[in-house]
PQR file of N, CA, C, O and H, with PARSE charges and radii, in Angstrom:
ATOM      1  N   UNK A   1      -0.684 -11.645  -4.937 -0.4000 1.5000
ATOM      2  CA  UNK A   1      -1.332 -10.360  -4.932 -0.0000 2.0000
ATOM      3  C   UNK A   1      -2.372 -10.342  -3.808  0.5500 1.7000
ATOM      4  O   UNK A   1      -3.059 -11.299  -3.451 -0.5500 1.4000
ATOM      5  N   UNK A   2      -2.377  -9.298  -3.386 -0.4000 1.5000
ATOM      6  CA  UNK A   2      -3.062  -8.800  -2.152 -0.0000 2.0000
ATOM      7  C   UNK A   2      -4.838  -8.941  -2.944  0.5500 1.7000
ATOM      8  O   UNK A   2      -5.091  -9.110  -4.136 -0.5500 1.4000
ATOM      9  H   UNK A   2      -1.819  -8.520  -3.676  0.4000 1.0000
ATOM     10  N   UNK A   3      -5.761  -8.808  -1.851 -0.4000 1.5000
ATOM     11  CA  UNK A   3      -6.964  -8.153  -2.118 -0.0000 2.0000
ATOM     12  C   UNK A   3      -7.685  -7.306  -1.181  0.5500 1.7000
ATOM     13  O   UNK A   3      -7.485  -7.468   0.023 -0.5500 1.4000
ATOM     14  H   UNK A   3      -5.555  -8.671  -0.882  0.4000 1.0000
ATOM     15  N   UNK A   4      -8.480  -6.443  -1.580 -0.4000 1.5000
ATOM     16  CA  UNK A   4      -8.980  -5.661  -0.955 -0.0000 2.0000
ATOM     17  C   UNK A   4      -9.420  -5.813   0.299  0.5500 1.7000
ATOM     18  O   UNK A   4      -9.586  -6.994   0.602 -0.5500 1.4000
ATOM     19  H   UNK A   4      -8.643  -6.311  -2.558  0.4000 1.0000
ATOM     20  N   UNK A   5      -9.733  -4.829   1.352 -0.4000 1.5000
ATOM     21  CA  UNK A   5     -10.025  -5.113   2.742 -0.0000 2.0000
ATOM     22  C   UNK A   5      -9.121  -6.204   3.863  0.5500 1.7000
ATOM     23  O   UNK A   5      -9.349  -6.460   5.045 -0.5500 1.4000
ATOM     24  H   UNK A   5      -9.599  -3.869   1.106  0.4000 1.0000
ATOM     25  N   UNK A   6      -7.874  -6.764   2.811 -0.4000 1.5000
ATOM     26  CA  UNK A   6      -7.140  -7.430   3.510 -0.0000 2.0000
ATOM     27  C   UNK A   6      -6.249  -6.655   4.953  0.5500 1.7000
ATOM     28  O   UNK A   6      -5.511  -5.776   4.509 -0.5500 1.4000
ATOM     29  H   UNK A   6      -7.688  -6.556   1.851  0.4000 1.0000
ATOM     30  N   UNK A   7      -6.188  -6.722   5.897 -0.4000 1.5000
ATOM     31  CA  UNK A   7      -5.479  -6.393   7.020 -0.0000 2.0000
ATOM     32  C   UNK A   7      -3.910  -6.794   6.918  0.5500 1.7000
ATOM     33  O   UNK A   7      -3.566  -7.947   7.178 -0.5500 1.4000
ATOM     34  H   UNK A   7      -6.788  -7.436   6.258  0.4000 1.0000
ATOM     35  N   UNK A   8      -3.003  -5.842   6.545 -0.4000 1.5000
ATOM     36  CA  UNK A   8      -1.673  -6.369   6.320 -0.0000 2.0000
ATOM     37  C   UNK A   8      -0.735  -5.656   7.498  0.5500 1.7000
ATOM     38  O   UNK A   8      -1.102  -4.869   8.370 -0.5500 1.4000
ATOM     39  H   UNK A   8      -3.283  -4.905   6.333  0.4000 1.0000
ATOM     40  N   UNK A   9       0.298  -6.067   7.297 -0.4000 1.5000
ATOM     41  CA  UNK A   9       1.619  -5.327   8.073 -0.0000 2.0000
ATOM     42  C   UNK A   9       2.395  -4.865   7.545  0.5500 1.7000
ATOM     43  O   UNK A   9       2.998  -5.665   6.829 -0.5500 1.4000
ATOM     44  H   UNK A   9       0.597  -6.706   6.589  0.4000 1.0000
ATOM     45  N   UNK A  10       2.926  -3.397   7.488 -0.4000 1.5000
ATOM     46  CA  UNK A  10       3.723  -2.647   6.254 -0.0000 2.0000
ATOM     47  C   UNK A  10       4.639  -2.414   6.975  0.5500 1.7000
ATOM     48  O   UNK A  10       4.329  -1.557   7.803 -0.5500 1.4000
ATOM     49  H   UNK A  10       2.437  -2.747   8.070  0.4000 1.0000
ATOM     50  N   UNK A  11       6.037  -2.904   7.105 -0.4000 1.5000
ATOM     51  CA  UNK A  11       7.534  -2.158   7.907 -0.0000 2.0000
ATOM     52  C   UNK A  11       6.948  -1.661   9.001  0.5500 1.7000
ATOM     53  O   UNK A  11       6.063  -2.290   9.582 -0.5500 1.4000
ATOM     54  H   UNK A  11       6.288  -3.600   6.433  0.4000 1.0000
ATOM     55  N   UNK A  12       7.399  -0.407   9.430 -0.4000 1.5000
ATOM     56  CA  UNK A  12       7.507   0.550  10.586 -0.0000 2.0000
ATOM     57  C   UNK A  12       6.334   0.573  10.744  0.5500 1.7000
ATOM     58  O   UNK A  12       5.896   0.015  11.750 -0.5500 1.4000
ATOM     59  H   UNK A  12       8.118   0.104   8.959  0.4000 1.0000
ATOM     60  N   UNK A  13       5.105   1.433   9.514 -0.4000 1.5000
ATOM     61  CA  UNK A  13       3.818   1.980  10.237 -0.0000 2.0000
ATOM     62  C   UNK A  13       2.927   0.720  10.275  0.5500 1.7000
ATOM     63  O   UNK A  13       1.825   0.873   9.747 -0.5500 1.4000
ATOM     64  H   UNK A  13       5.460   1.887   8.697  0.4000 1.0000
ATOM     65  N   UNK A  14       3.207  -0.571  10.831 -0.4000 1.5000
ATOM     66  CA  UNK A  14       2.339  -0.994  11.457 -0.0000 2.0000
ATOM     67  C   UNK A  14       1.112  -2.043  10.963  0.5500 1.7000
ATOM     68  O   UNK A  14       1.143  -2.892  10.071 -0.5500 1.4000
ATOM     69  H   UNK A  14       4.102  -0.695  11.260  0.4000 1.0000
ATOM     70  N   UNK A  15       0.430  -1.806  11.536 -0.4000 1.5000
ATOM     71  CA  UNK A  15      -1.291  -2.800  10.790 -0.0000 2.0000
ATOM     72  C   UNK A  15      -1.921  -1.857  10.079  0.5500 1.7000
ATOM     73  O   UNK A  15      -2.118  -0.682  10.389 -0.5500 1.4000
ATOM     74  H   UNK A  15       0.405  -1.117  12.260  0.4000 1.0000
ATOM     75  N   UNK A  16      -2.328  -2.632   8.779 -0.4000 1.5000
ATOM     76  CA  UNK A  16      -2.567  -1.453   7.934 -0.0000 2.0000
ATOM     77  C   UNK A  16      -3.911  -2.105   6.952  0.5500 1.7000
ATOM     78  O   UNK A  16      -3.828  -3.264   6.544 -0.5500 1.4000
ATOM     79  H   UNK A  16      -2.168  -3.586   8.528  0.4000 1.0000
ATOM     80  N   UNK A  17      -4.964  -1.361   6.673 -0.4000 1.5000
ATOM     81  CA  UNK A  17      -5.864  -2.005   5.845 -0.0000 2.0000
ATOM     82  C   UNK A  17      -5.957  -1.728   4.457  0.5500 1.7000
ATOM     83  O   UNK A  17      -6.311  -0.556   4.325 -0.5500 1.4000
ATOM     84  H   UNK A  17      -5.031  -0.420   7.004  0.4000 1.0000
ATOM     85  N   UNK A  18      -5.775  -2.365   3.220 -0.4000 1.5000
ATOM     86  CA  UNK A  18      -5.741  -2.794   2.171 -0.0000 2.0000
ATOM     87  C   UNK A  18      -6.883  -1.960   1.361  0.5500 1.7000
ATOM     88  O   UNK A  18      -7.608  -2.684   0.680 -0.5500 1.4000
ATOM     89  H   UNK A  18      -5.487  -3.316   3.327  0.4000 1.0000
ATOM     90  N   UNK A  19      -7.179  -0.531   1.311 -0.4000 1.5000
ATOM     91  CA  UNK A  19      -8.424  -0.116   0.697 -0.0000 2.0000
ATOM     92  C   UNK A  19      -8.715   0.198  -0.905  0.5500 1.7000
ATOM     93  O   UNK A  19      -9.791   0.504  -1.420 -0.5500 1.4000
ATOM     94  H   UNK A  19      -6.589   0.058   1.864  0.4000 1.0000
ATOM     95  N   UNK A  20      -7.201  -0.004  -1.639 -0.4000 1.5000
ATOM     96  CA  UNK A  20      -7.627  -0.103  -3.031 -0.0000 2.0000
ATOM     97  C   UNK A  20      -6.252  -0.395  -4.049  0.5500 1.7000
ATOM     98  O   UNK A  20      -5.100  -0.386  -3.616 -0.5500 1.4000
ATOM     99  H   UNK A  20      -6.327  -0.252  -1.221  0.4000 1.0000
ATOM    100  N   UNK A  21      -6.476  -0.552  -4.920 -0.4000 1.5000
ATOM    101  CA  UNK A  21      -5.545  -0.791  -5.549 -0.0000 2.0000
ATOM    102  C   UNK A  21      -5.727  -0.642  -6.468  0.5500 1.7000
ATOM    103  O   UNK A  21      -6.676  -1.185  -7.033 -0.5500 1.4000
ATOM    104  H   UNK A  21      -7.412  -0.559  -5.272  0.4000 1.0000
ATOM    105  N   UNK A  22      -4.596   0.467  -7.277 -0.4000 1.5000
ATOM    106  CA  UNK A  22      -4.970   1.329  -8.323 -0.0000 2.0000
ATOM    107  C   UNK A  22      -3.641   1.958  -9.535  0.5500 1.7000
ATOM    108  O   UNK A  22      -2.429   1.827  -9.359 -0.5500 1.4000
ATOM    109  H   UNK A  22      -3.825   0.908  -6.817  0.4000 1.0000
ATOM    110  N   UNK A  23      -4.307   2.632 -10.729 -0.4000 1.5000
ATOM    111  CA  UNK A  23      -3.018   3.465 -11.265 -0.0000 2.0000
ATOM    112  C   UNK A  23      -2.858   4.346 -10.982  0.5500 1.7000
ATOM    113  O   UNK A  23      -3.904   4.989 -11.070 -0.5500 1.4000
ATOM    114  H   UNK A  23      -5.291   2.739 -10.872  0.4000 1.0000
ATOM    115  N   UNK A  24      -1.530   5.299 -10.384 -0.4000 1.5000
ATOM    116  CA  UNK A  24      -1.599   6.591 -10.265 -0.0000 2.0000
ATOM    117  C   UNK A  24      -0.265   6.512 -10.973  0.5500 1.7000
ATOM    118  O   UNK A  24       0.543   5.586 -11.046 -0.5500 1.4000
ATOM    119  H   UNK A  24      -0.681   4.776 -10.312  0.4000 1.0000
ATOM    120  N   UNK A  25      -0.250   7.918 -11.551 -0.4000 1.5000
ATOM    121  CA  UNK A  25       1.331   8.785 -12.060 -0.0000 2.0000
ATOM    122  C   UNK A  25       1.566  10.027 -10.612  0.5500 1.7000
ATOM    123  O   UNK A  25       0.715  10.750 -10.093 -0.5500 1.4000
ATOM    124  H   UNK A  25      -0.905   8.671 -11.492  0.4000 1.0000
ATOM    125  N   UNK A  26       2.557   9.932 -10.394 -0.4000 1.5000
ATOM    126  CA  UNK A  26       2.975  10.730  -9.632 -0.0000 2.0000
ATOM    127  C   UNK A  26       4.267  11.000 -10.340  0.5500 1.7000
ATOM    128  O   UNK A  26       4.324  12.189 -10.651 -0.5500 1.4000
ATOM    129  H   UNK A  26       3.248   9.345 -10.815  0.4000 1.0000
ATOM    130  N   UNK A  27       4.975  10.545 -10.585 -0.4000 1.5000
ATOM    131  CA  UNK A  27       6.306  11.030 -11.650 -0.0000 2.0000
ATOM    132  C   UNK A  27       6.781  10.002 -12.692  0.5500 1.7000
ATOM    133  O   UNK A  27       7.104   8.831 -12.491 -0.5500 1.4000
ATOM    134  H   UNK A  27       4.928   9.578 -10.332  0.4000 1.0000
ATOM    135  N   UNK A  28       6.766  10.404 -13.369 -0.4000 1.5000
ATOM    136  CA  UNK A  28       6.526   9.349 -14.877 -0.0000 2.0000
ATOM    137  C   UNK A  28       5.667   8.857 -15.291  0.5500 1.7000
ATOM    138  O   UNK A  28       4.744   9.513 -15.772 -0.5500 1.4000
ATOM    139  H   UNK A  28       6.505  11.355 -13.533  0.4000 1.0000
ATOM    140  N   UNK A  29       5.662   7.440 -15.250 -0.4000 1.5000
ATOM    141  CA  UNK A  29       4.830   7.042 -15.766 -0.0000 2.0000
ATOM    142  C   UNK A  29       3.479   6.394 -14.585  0.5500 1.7000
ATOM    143  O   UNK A  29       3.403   6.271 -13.363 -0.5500 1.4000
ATOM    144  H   UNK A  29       6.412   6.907 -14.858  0.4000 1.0000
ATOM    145  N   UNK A  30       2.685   6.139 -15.601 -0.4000 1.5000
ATOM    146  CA  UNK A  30       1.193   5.428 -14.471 -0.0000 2.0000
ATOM    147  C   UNK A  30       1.831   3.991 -13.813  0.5500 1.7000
ATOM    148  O   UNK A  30       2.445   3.149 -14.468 -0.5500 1.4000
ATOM    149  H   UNK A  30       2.746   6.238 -16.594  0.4000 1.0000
ATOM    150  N   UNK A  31       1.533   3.919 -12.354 -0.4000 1.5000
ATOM    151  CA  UNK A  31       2.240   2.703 -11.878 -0.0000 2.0000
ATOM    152  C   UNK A  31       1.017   2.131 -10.791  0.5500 1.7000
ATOM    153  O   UNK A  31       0.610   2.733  -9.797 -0.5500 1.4000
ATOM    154  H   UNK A  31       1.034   4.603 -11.822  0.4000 1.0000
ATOM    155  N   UNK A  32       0.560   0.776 -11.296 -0.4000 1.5000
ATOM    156  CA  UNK A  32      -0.253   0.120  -9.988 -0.0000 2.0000
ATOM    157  C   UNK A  32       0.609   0.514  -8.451  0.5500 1.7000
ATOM    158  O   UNK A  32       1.827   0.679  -8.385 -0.5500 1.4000
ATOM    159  H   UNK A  32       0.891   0.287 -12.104  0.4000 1.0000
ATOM    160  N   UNK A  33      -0.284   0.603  -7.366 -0.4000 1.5000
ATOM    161  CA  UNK A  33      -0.039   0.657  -6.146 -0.0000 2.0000
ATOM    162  C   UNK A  33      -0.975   0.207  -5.718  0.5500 1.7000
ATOM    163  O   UNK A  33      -2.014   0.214  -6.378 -0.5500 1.4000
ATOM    164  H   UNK A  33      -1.274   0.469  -7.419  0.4000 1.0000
ATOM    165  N   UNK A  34      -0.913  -0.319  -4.501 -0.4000 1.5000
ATOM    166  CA  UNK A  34      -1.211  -0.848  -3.180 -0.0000 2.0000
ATOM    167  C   UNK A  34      -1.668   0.603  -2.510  0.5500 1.7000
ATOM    168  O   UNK A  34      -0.823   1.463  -2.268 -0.5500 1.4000
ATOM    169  H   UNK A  34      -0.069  -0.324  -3.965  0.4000 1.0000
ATOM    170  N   UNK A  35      -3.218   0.818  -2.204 -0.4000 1.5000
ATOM    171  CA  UNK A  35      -3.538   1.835  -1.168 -0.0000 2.0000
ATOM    172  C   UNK A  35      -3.520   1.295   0.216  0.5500 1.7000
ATOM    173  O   UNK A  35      -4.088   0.211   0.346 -0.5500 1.4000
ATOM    174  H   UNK A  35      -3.905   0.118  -2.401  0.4000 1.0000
ATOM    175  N   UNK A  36      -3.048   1.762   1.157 -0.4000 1.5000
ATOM    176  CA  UNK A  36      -3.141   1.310   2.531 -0.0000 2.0000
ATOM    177  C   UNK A  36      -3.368   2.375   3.450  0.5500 1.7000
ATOM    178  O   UNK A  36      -2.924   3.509   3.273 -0.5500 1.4000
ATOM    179  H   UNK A  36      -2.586   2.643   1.052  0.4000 1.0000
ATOM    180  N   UNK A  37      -4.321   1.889   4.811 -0.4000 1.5000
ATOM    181  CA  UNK A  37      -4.681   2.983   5.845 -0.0000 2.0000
ATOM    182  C   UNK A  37      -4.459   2.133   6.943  0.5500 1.7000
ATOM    183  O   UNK A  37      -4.843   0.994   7.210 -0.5500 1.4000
ATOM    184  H   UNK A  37      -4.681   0.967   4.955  0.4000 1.0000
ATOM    185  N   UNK A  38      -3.557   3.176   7.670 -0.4000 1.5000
ATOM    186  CA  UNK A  38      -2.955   2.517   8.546 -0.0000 2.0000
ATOM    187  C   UNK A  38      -4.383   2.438   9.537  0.5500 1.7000
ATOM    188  O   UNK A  38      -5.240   3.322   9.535 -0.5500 1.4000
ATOM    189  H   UNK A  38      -3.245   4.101   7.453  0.4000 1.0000
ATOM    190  N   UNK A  39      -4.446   1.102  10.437 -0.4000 1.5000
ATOM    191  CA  UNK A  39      -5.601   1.073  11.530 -0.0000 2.0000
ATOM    192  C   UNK A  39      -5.466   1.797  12.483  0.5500 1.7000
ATOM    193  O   UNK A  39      -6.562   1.989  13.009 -0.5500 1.4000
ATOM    194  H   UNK A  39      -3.750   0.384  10.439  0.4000 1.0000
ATOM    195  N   UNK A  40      -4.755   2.249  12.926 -0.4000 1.5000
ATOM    196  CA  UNK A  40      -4.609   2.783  14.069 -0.0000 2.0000
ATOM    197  C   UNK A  40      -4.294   4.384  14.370  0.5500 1.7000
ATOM    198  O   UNK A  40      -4.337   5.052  15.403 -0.5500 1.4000
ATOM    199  H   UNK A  40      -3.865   2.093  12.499  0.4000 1.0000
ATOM    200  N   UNK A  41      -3.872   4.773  12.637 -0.4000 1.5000
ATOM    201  CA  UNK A  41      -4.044   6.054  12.578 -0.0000 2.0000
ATOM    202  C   UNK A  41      -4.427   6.495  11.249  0.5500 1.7000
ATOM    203  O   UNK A  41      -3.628   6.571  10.316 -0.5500 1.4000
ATOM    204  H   UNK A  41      -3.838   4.230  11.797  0.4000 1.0000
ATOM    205  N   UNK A  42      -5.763   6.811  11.167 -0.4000 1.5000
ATOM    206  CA  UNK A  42      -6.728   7.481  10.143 -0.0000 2.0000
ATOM    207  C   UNK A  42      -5.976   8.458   9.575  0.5500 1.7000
ATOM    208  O   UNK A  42      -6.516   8.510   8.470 -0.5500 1.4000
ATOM    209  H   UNK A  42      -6.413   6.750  11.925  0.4000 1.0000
ATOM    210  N   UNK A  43      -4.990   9.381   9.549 -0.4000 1.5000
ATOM    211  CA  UNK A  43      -4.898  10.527   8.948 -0.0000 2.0000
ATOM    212  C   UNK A  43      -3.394  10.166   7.993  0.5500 1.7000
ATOM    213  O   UNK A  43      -2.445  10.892   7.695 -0.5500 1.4000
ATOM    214  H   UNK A  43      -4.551   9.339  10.447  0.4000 1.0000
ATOM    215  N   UNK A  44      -3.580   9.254   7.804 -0.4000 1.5000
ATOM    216  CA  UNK A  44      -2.783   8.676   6.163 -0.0000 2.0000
ATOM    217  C   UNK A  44      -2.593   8.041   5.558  0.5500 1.7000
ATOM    218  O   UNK A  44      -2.396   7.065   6.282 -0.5500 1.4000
ATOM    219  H   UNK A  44      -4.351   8.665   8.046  0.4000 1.0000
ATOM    220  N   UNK A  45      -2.444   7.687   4.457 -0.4000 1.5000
ATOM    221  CA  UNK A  45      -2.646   6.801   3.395 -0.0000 2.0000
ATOM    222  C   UNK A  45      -1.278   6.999   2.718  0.5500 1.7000
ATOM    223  O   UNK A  45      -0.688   8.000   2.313 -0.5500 1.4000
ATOM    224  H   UNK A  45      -2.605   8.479   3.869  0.4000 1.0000
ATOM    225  N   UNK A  46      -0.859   5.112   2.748 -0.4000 1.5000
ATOM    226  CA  UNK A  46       0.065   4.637   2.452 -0.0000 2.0000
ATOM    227  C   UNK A  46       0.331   4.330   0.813  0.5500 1.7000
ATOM    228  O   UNK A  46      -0.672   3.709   0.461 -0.5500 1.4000
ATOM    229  H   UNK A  46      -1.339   4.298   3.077  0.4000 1.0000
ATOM    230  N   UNK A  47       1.196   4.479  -0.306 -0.4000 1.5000
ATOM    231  CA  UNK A  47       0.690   4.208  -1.271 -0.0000 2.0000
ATOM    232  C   UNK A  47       2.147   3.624  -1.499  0.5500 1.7000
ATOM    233  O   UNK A  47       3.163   4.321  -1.497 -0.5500 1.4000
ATOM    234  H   UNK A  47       2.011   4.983  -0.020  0.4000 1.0000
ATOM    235  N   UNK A  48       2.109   2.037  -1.726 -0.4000 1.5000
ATOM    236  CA  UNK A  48       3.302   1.476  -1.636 -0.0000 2.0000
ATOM    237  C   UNK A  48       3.078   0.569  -3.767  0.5500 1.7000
ATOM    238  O   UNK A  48       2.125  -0.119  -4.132 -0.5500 1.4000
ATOM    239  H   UNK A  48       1.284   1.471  -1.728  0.4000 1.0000
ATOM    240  N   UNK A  49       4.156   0.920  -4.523 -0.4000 1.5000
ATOM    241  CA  UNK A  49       4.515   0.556  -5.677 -0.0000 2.0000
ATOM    242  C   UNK A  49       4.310  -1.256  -5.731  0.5500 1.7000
ATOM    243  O   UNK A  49       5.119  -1.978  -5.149 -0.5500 1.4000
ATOM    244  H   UNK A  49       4.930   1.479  -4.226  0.4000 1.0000
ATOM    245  N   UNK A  50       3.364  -1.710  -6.350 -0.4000 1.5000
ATOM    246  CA  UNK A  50       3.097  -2.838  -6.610 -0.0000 2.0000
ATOM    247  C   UNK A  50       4.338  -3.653  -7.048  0.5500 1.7000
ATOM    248  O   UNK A  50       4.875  -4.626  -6.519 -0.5500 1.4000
ATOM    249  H   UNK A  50       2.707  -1.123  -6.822  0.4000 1.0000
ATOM    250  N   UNK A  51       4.668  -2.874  -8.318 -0.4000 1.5000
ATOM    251  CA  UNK A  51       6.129  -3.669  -9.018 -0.0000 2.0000
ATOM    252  C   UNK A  51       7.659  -3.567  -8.179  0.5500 1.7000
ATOM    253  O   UNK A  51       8.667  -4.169  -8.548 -0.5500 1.4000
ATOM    254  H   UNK A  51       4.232  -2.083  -8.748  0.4000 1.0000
ATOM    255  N   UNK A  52       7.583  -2.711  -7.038 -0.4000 1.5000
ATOM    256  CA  UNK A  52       8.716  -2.116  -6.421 -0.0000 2.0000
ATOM    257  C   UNK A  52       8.708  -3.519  -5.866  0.5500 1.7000
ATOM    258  O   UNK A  52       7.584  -4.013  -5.775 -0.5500 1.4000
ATOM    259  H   UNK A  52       6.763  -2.222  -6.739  0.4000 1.0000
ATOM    260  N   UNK A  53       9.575  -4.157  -5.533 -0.4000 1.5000
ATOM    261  CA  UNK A  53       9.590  -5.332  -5.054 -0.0000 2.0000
ATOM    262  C   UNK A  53      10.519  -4.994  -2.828  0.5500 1.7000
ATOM    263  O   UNK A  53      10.176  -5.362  -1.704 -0.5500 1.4000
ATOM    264  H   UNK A  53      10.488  -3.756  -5.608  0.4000 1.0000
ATOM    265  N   UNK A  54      11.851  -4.032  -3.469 -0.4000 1.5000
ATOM    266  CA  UNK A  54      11.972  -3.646  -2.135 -0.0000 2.0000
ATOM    267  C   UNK A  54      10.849  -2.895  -1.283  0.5500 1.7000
ATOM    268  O   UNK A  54      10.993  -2.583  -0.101 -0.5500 1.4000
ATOM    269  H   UNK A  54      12.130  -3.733  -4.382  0.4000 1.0000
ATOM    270  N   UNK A  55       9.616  -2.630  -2.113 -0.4000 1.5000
ATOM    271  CA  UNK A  55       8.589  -1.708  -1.051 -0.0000 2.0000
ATOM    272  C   UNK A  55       7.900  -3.057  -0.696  0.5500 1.7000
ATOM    273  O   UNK A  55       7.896  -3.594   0.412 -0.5500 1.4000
ATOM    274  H   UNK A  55       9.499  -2.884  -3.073  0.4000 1.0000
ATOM    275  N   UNK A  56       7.302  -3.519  -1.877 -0.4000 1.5000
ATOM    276  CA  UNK A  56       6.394  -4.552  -1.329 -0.0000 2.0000
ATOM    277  C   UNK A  56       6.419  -5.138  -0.806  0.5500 1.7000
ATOM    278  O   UNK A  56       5.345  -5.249  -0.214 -0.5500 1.4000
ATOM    279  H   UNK A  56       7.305  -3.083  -2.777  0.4000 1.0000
ATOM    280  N   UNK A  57       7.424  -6.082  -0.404 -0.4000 1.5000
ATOM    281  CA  UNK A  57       8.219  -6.793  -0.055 -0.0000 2.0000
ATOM    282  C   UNK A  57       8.048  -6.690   1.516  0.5500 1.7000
ATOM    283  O   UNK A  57       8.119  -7.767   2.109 -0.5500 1.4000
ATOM    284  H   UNK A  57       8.296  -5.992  -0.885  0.4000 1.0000
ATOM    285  N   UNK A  58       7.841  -5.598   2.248 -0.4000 1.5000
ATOM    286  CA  UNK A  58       7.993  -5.377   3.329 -0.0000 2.0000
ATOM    287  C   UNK A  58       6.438  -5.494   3.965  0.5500 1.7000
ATOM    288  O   UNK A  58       6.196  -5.370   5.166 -0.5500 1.4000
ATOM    289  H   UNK A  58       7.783  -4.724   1.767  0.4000 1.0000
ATOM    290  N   UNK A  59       5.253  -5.804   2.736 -0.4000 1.5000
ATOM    291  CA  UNK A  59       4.147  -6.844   3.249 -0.0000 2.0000
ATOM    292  C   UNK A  59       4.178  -7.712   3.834  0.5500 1.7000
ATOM    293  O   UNK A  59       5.099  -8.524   3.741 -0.5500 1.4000
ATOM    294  H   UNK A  59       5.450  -5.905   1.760  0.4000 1.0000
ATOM    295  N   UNK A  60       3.085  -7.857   4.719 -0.4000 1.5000
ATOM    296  CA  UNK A  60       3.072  -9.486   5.336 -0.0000 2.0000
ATOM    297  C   UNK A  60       1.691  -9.501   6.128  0.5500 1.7000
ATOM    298  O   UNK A  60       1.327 -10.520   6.716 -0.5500 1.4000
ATOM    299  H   UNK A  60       2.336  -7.198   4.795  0.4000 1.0000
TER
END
């Protein structure tokens, strides 16, 4: 498991910083995620499924 303020690499978008990690429901049920902001471009936030193993997975 990741921790906060960690600097990671997510697939395509890049270097990305680690700013929280949390429950959200977006459809179904409440699911931990991974918040991420990409460094290099401020205007979005990544929210990749903790348990998803093909999302996560693409950490490093």
């Amino acid at each position: 498991m990741y921790e906060l303020n960690e600097i990671l690499v997510y697939g395509s978008s890049g270097v990305c910083k680690l700013v929280d990690i949390r429950k959200e429901k977006f459809a179904g049920s409440p699911t931990m995620y991974y918040i991420l902001s990409p460094v290099f471009s401020g205007q979005s936030t990544l929210y990749v499924p903790i348990e998803n193993t093909a999302l996560s997975s693409k950490l490093r």
